[in-house]
Structures are given as structure tokens and as C-alpha cells.
C-alpha positions as CSV (number, residue, x, y, z in Angstrom):
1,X,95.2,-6.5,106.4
2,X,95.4,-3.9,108.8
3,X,96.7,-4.6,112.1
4,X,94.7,-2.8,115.2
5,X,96.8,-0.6,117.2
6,X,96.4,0.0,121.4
7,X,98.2,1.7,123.9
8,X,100.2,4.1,123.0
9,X,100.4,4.6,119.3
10,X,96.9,3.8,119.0
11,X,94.2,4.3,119.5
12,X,93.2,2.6,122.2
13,X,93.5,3.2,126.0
14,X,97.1,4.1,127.3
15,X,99.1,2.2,129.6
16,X,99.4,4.7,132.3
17,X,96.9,6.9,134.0
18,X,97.9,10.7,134.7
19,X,99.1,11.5,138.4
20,X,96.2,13.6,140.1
21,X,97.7,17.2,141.4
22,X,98.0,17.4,145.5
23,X,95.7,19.7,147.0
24,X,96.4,23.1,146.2
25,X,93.6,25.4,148.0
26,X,93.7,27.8,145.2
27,X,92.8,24.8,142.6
28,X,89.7,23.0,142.2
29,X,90.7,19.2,142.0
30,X,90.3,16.3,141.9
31,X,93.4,15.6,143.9
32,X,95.5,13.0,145.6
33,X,96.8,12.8,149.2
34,X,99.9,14.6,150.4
35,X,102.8,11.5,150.3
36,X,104.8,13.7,152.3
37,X,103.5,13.4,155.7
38,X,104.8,11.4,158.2
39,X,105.1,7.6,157.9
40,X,106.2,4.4,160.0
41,X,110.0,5.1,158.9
42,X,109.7,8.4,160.9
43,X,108.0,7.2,164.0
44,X,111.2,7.9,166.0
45,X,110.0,11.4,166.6
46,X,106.0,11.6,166.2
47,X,105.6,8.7,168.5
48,X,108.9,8.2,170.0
49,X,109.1,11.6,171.7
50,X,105.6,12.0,172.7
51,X,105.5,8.0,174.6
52,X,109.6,9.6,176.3
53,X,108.5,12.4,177.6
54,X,105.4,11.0,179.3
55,X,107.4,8.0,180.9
56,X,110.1,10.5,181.9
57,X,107.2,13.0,183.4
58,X,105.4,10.0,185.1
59,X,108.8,8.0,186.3
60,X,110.6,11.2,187.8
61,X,107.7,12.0,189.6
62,X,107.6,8.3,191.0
63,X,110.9,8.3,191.9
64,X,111.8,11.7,193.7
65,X,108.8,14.3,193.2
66,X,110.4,17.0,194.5
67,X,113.6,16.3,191.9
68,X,110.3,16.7,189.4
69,X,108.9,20.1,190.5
70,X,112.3,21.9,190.2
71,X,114.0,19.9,187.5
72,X,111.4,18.8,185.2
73,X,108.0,20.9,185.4
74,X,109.7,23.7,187.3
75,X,110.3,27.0,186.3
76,X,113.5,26.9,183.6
77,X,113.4,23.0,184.0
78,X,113.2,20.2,181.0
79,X,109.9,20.6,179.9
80,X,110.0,24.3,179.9
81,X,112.9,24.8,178.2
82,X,112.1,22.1,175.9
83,X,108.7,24.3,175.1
84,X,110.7,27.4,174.5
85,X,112.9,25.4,171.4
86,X,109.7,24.0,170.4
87,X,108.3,27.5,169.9
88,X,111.7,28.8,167.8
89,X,111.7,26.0,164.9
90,X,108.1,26.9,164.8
91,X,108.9,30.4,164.5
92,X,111.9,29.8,162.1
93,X,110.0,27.6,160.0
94,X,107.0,30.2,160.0
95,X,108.9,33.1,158.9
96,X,110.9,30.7,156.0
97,X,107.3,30.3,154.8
98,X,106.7,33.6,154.6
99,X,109.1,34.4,152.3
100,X,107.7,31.8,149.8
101,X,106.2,33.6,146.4
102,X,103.9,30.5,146.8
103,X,102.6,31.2,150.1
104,X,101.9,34.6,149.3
105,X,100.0,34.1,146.8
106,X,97.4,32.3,148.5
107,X,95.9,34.7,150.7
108,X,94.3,31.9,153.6
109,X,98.2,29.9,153.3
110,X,99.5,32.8,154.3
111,X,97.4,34.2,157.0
112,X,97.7,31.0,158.5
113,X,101.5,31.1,158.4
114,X,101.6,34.7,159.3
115,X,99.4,33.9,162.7
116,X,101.6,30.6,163.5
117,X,104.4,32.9,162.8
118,X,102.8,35.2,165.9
119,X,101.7,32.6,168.0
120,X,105.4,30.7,168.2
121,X,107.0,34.2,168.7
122,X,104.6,35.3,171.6
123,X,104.6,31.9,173.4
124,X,108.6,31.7,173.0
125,X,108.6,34.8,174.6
126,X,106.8,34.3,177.8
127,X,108.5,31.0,178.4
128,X,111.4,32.6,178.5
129,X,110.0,36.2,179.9
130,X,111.3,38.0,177.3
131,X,114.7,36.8,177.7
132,X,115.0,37.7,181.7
133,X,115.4,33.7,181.7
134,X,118.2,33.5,179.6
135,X,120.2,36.7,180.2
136,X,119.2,36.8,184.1
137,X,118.9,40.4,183.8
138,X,116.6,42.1,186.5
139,X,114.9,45.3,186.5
140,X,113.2,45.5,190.0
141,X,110.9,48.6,189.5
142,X,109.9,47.4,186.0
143,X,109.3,43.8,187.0
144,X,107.2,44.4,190.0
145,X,105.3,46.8,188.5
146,X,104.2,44.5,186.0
147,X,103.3,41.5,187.9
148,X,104.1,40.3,192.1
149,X,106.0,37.2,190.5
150,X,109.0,39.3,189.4
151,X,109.3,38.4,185.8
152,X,108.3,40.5,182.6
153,X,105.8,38.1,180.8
154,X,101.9,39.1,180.3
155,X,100.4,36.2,180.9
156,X,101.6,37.0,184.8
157,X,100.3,39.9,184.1
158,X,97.2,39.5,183.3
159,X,95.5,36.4,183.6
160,X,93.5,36.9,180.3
161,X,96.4,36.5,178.7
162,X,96.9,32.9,179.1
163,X,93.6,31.8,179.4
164,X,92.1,32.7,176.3
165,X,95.1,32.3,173.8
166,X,95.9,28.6,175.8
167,X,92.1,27.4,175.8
168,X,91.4,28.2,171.9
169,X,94.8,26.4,171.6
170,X,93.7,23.6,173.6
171,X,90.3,23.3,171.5
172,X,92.6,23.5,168.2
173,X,94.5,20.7,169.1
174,X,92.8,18.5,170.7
175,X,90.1,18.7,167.9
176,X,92.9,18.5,165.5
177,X,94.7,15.8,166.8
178,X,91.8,13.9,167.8
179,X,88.7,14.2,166.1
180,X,90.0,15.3,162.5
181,X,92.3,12.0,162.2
182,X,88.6,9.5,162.6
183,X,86.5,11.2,159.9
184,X,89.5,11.4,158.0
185,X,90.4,7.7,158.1
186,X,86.9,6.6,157.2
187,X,86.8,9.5,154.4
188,X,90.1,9.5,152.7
189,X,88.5,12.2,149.7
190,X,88.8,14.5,152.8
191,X,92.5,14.3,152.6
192,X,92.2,15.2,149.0
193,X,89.9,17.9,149.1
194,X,90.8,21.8,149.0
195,X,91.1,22.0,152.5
196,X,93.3,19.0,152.9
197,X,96.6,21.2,153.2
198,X,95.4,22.7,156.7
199,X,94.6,19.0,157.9
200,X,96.5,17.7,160.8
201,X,98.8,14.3,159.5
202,X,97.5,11.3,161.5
203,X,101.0,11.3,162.9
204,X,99.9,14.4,165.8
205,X,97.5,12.3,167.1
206,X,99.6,10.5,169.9
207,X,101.2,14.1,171.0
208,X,97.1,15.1,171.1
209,X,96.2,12.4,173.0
210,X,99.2,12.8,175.4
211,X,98.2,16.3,176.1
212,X,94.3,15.5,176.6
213,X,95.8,12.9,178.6
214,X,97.5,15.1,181.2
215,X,95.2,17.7,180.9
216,X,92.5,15.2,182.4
217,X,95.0,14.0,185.1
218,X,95.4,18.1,186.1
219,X,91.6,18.5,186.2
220,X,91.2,15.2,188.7
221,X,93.9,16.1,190.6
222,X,92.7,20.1,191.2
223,X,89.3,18.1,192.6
224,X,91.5,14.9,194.8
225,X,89.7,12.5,192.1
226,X,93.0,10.5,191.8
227,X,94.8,8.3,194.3
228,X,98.3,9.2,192.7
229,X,100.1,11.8,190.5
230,X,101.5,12.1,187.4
231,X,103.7,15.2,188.2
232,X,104.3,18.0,190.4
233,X,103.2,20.2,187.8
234,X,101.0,18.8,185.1
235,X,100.0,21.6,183.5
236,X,103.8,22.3,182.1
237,X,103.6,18.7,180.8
238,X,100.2,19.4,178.7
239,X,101.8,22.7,177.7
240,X,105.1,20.4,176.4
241,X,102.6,18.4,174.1
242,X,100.8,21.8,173.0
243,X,103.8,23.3,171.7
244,X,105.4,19.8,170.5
245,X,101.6,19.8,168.6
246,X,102.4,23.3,166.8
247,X,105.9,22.9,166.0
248,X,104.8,19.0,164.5
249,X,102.1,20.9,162.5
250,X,104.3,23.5,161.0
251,X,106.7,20.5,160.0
252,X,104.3,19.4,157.9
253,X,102.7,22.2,156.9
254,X,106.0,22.7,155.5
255,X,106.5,19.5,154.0
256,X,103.6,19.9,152.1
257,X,103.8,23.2,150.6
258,X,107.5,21.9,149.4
259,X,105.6,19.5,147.4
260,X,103.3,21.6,145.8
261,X,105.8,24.5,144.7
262,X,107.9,21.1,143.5
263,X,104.5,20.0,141.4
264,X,104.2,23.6,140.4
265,X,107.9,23.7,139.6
266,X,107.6,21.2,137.5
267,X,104.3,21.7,135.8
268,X,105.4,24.9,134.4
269,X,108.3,23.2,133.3
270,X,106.8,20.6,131.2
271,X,104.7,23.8,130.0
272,X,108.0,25.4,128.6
273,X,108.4,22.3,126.5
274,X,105.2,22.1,124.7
């Protein structure tokens, strides 16, 4: 009597269930969720740098405010300076990208890289005015022509500058950070959808909230809503969480396209064999 086969050599269901691809915005799914981003075991520096920086801000400025207006939201102080790295592992990790055959041929991966790419190199720039800050070099004609405070940066310049470029950033990260994360968590196919690639990780939201955060203590502190500060200067302590937010992103923008060429990589491997 025949004996009925399953599984594997027959014919039957198998054992295992093929992996779904992750999302690949030139593909058309299903997918699964980026494994990638960043988990509990990497907290240290999604949460643990965000949470240090805002009791550093808020106790210096308890302790000795004027020590906090020079040293730590002053011109060339901790948070500036901190801003300025921020903004060149963005921009290293941006123009890596841009090398990638994989980015390049998806045309919306790589605009996006290519304008991060612009972003980190323009706002590196004016933190550090071009390099006057670093090198100390002065050109007195040049520089006072260009704006009363004596340093060669545009956004001095011209107000216009700043204000646009730093409010759409704002909007983008505080929607980012904030909002995308609770339709996200209540809608997990949105993480493995088409568009999932461009998502914020759930990890930016405390550096999102941190910035929204100051930003709000700024705005009540312009008007005398607020019986205390939170620094001599917040507005260089949003900016810290603004650029912490792009650099964070880029990480794991990153991250993610690693995985896919690594799919990819493997995919047309196993196509070789067959």
C-alpha cells in the first residue's frame, strides 16, 4: 500500500514559508519590515543622547547660566560644535550613498540622498561660517560687507536664509518623528509598504520630541509665559536635536539600503544557481 507523502518530498504543504522581500520602492510587494532599525540593545545612543543633552542643557543653565550662554549654547560652544559633527557623518554618509549602483538606480532614493547630501553640507557650513570658525581667519572688508555680525555665513546674511530652510526642517521632523511613528504603530503594513524605506524608525522619536520640546520652551519664553528657563539660548538646543534628527535618519536610511543590496546580493545569487 502506498504510503502518503507531506512536507517536503510530497506533496503536501512544506515545512517552511518563503521570507517576504523588504521594501524596495522600485518593487511592488508584499513585503516585510526593515529588521535593521534600531532596537532596545542600541538605546545607548537613540535615547541615551537625546535624555544627556537635555539634562546637561537644563542643569548648566540651573547652575551658572552665564557658564551656559558662552559654553554650551554660545557661539562655538558644545551644542554648536556638536551640530557641526552632526552635519559631517550626515554628509559623509550621504555622499557614500551616492556612490551606490543601488541608489542610483532608483531615481526618488537618490534624489533624496542627493538633497540630504546638500542639506548636511550647507548647514555644516554656516555653523562653522565656512570655516572662519575653525581656521580663525578674518577678512574685514569681505565679512562686513556681507553681514554687521562679522562672519561669512548666509543665513546672517539674509534672514530668508534660515527661516525658510530651518521651518520646512522643523515641519519634517517633527511630523516625522512624531506623527509618522502613531499611525505606524497601529498600522504595521505601513512599515511594509513601498514607501516604508523613507519612514522615520520609531527610534527618532525621543530626539523629535526633545526638539518640539525646546522649541515650545523658546516660544513661551519670547512671550514671559514661563517662570524659569531652560537655557540661555534655546534655540541652539532645538537646533542640536534637528541636526542629531538628520544625521539619526541617514543612519538608518543607510542601514536599510545595506539590507536590500544584501537581499539583492543574494537573490541574484541563488539566480546563478538555478
Amino acid at each position: 500500500m502506498a504510503r502518503l507523502q507531506t512536507g517536503a518530498r510530497g506533496g503536501g504543504s512544506p515545512p517552511w514559508k518563503a521570507k517576504l522581500p523588504l521594501p524596495d520602492p522600485k518593487s511592488q510587494g508584499p513585503f516585510q519590515s526593515f529588521a535593521c532599525d534600531p532596537g532596545r540593545s542600541e538605546a545607548w545612543w537613540w535615547l541615551g543622547i537625546p535624555i544627556a543633552a537635555a539634562l546637561f542643557v537644563l542643569g548648566s543653565y540651573a547652575i551658572d547660566p552665564d557658564w551656559n550662554g558662552r559654553w554650551m549654547t554660545g557661539e562655538s560652544g558644545i551644542l554648536e560644535t556638536a551640530q557641526f559633527v552632526f552635519m559631517v557623518i550626515g554628509l559623509a554618509i550621504a555622499v557614500q550613498l551616492l556612490f551606490s549602483p543601488f541608489v542610483r538606480r532608483r531615481p526618488l532614493v537618490l534624489a533624496l540622498t542627493a538633497v540630504a547630501a546638500l542639506a548636511c553640507l550647507f548647514i555644516g557650513g554656516e555653523e562653522v561660517s565656512w570655516g572662519q570658525h575653525i581656521f580663525f581667519w578674518q577678512e574685514p572688508s569681505l565679512v562686513t560687507a556681507i553681514n554687521e555680525k562679522g562672519e561669512l555665513s548666509l543665513h546672517n546674511m539674509n534672514k530668508g536664509f534660515e527661516r525658510g530652510p530651518r521651518t520646512m526642517l522643523e515641519i519634517g521632523v517633527f511630523a516625522g518623528g512624531l506623527v509618522v511613528p502613531l499611525p505606524c504603530a497601529y498600522a504595521p503594513w505601513l512599515r511594509q509598504s513601498r514607501v516604508a524605506l523613507f519612514l522615520p524608525a520609531a527610534a527618532l522619536l525621543p530626539t523629535a520630541l526633545f526638539a518640539s520640546l525646546f522649541k515650545l520652551a523658546g516660544l513661551l519664553g519670547e512671550h514671559d509665559a514661563m517662570g524659569f528657563g531652560v537655557a540661555a539660548r534655546p534655540s541652539e538646543a532645538v537646533e542640536f536635536y534637528l541636526y542629531f534628527f538628520i544625521m539619526a535618519y541617514l543612519i538608518v536610511f543607510e542601514r536599510r539600503i545595506a539590507a536590500l543590496e544584501t537581499e539583492d546580493s543574494k537573490a541574484k545569487t541563488r539566480a546563478k544557481k538555478t
